[in-house]
C-alpha positions as CSV (number, residue, x, y, z in Angstrom):
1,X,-61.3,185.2,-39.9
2,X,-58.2,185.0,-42.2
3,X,-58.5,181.3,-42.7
4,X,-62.1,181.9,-44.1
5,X,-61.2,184.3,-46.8
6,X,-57.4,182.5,-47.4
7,X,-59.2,179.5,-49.8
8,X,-61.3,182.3,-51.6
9,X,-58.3,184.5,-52.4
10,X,-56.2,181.0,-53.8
11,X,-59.6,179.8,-55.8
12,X,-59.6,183.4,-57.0
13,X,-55.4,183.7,-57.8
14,X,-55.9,180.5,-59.7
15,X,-58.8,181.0,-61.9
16,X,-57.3,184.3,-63.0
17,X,-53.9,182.1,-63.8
18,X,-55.6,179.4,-65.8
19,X,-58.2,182.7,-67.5
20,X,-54.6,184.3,-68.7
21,X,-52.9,181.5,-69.6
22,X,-56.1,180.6,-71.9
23,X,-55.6,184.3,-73.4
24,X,-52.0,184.4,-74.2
25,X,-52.8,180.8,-75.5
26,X,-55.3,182.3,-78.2
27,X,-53.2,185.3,-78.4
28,X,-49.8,183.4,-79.8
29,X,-51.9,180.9,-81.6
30,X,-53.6,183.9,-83.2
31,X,-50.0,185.4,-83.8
32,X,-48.7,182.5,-85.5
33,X,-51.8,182.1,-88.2
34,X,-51.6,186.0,-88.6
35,X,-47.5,185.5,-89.3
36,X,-48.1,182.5,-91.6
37,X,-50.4,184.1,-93.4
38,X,-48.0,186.8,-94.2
39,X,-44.9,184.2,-95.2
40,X,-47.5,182.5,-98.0
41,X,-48.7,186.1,-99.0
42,X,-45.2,187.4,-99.1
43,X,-42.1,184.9,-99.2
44,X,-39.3,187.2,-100.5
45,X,-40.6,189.7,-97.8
46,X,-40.3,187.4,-94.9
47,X,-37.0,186.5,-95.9
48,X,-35.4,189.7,-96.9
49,X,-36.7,190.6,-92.9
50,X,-35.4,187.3,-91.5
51,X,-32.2,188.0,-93.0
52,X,-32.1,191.8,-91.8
53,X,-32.9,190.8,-88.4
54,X,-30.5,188.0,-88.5
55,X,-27.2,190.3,-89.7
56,X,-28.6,192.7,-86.9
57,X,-28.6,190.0,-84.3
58,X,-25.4,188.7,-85.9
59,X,-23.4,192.7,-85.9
60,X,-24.4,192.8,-82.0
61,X,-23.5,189.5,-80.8
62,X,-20.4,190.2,-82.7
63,X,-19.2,193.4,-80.6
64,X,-16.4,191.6,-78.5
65,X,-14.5,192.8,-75.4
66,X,-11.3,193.7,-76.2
67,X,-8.5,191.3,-74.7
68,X,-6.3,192.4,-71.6
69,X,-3.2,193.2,-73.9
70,X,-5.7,195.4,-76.1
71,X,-6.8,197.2,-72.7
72,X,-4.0,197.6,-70.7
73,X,-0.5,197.9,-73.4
74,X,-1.8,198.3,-76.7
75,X,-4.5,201.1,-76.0
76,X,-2.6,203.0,-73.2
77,X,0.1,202.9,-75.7
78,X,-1.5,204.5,-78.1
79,X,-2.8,207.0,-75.5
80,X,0.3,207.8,-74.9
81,X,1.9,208.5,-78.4
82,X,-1.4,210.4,-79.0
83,X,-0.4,212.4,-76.2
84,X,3.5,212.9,-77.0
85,X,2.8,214.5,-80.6
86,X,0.3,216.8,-79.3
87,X,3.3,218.0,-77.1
88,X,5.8,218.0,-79.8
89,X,3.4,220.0,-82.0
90,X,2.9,222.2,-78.9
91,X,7.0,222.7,-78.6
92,X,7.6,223.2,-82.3
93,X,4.9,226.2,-82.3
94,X,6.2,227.7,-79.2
95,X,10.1,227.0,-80.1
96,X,8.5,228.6,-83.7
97,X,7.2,231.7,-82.0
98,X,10.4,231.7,-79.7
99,X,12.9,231.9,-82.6
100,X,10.4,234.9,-84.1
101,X,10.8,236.6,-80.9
102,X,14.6,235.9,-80.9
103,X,15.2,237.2,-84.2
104,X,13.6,240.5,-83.0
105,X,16.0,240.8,-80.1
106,X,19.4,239.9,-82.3
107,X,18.2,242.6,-85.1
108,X,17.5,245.1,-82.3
109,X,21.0,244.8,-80.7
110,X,22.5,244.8,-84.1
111,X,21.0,247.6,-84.7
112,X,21.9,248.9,-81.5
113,X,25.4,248.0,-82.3
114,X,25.4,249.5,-85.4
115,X,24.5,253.3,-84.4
116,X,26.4,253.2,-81.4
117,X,29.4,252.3,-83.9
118,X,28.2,254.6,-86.7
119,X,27.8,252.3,-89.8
C-alpha cells in the first residue's frame, strides 16, 4: 500500500518545487525591474543609500576581537589600577574622618589636662 502512494507523494514534492522555484523566479525578476526603476528615477538616492549601507556594513565588519595581550595584561591591568584608586580614595576619606575623630580625642584630654591642672 505504501509503494502505491510513495510515486504520488514524489510527483507531488516535485511539482510544488519546480511551482516555487517559478515564483521566486518572477518574484526577484520583478524585484530587480522595480529596483532599477528606482536607480534611473533617483540616482543620488540610490547612492547616498548604497553608501550608508556600505559604511554600516563597513563599522560592523570593523568591530575586531581584541588581541590576547589586550585581554589578559593590558585590560586586567587596568582593572586593577581602577581598583587600587578606588581603595586609596576609600583610605584617604577614612584616614580623613580618622584624623577628625583624633583631633576630638587630643582636645578632649587637653582639656582634661588643663582643669585638672587649673589653667
Amino acid at each position: 500500500m505504501t509503494e502505491s502512494i510513495q510515486p504520488t507523494i514524489e510527483t507531488n514534492a516535485t511539482e510544488y518545487a519546480e511551482k516555487a522555484w517559478e515564483t521566486a523566479k518572477t518574484g526577484v525578476t520583478g524585484a530587480l525591474h522595480e529596483g532599477e526603476a528606482i536607480v534611473r528615477t533617483n540616482p543620488v538616492g540610490a547612492v547616498l543609500g548604497a553608501l550608508a549601507i556600505g559604511v554600516a556594513v563597513g563599522y560592523l565588519i570593523s568591530q575586531r576581537e581584541p588581541t590576547k595581550r589586550e585581554r589578559y595584561v593590558d585590560q586586567p591591568l587596568e582593572d586593577l589600577q581602577s581598583l587600587a584608586r578606588s581603595l586609596a580614595d576609600h583610605a584617604a576619606k577614612q584616614a580623613a574622618r580618622g584624623s577628625d575623630a583624633a583631633a576630638g580625642v587630643v582636645e578632649s584630654l587637653l582639656g582634661r589636662i588643663k582643669k585638672n591642672l587649673n589653667f
